[in-house]
N, C-alpha and C positions, 0 to 999 in steps of 0.2 A: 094496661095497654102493652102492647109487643115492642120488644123494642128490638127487634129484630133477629136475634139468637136463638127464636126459635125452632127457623128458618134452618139455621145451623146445626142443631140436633137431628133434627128431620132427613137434610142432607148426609148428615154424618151416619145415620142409621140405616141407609139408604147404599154410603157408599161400602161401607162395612159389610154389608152383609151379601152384597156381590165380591167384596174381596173375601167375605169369609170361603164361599164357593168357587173364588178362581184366585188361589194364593200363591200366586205365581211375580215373577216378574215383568213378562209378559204384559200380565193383566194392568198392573200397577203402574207400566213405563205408560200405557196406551191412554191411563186414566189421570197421569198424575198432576196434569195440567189445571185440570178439576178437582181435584182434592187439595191443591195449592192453594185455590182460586175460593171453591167454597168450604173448605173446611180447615185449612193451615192457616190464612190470614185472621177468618175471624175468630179464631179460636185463643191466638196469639192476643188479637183486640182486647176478647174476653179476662185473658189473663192478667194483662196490664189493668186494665179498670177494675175489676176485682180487687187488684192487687193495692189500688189506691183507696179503695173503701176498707180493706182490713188494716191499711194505717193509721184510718181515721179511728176504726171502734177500738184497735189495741191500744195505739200509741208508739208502733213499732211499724217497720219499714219491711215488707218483704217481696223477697225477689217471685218472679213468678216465672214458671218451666210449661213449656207445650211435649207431651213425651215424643219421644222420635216415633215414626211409624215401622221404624226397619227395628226387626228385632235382634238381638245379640243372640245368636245360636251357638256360638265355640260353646261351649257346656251343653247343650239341650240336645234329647234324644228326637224332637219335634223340628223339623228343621224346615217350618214354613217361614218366610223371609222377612211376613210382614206381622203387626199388628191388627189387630181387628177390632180396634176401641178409642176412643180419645181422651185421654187422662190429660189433666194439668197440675200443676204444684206451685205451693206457694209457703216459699221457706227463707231463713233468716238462719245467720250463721252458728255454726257448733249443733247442738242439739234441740236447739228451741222448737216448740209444737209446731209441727207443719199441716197446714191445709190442704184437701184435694177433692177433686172432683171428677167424677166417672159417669163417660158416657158408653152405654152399647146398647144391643136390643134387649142384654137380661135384664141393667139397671140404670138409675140415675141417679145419681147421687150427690151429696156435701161429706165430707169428712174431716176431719183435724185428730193429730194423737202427733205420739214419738215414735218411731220405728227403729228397729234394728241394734239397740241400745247394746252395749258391751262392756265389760271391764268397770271403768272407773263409772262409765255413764249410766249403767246396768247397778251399781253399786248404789248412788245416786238416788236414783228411782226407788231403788229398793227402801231404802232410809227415807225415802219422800212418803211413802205408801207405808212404813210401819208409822209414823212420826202422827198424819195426817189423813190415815187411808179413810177415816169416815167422814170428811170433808171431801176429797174424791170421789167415792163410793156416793154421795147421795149428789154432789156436781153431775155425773154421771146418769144416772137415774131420771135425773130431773130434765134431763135433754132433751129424754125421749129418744137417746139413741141408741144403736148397738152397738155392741163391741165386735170389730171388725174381726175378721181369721186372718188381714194380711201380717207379714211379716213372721216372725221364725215362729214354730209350735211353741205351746206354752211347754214350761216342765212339767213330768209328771207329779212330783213331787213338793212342798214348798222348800225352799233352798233354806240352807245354815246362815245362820242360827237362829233363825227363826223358827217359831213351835209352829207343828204340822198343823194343831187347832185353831192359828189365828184368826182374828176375825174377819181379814181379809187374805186369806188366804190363796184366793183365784186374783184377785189382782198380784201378789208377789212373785205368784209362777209364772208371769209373763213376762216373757224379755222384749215385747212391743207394748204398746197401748195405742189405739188408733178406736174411735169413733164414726160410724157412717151414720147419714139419714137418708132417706127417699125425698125425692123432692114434693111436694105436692101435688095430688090432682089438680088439674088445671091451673099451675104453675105459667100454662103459657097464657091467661090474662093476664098476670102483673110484667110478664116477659123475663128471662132465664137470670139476667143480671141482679135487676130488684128481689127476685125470689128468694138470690142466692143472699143478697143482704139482710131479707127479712130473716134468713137460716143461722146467721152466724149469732144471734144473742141468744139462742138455746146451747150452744157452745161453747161459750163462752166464759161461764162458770168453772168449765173444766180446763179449758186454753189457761186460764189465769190460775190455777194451782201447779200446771205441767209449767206456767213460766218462771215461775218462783224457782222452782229447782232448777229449771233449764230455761235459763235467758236469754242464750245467745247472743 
């Protein structure tokens, strides 16, 4: 049964892809009352109850984020103003596995991994993935998902001191780990929120080996 989010998609796909064609300010000031109205509010909904069904399956408490729709341009050669997607996040402190979900007209998706890992957190991982990488490695596998390209390129190389032949060699060269899935066909009988609960125990396997090392 719908439970009404996927009303929300529909809208969001809708208003997206007229702001993909008119990325203006203009466009956005004229519209914004209605993207407030049908795509910021329930989105924010979305994230809050989400966010209280993944405290129930972890055991842990995580904050959840609606992204901005204005985009940061100081750095970018691309300097349209706005977004053209609805991403959300649902994260818990330090480096612990963070959840997300992406809407636009290429995809839809669930996701969870660690992003953007560095230094000591990067080190970490690293030793988590020599220690344990074939319990990861088949966590993964077993999801059914893919291994996402956000966040930095992997190395070319596997890093020291690790031998180049490991046997997980393609997880060590990564200085991310994130995980996506497509949501189902006809996702929109159970309606977006239940679907996305039925999504998180194929996940979860691997959430609970990234939380060991990264608890948050």
């Amino acid at each position: 049964m719908s439970d009404g989010f996927d009303t929300l998609i529909t809208r969001a796909n809708a208003f997206f892809t007229d702001l993909r064609a008119n990325n203006t300010r203009d466009f956005y000031e004229a519209h914004k009352a209605a993207y407030t109205t049908d795509i910021k509010k329930p989105a924010e909904l979305l994230a809050d109850l989400f966010a209280e069904d993944l405290a129930k399956r972890t055991g842990k408490a995580h904050k959840p984020k609606l992204f901005r729709i204005h985009r940061d341009v100081r750095f970018s050669k691309d300097k349209t103003p706005y977004n053209t997607h609805l991403h959300l996040m649902w994260s818990r402190p330090g480096l612990g596995p963070t959840w997300f979900f992406g809407s636009s007209s290429d995809y839809l998706i669930l996701g969870m991994g660690i992003m953007g890992l560095e230094k000591d957190g990067l080190t970490a991982y690293r030793q988590m993935v020599d220690r344990q990488g074939d319990n990861l490695s088949d966590a993964i596998e077993a999801s059914g998902a893919q291994i996402s390209d956000w966040g930095p390129d992997p190395l070319k190389r596997v890093p020291k001191p690790y031998d180049q032949d490991h046997p997980q060699a393609e997880l060590l060269r990564r200085k991310a780990l994130a995980l996506s899935t497509d949501l189902p066909a006809g996702w929109e009988g159970d309606g977006l929120l239940k679907t996305l609960n039925k999504m998180i125990p194929a996940l979860l396997p691997t959430w609970k080996v990234l939380d060991e090392t990264f608890p948050g």
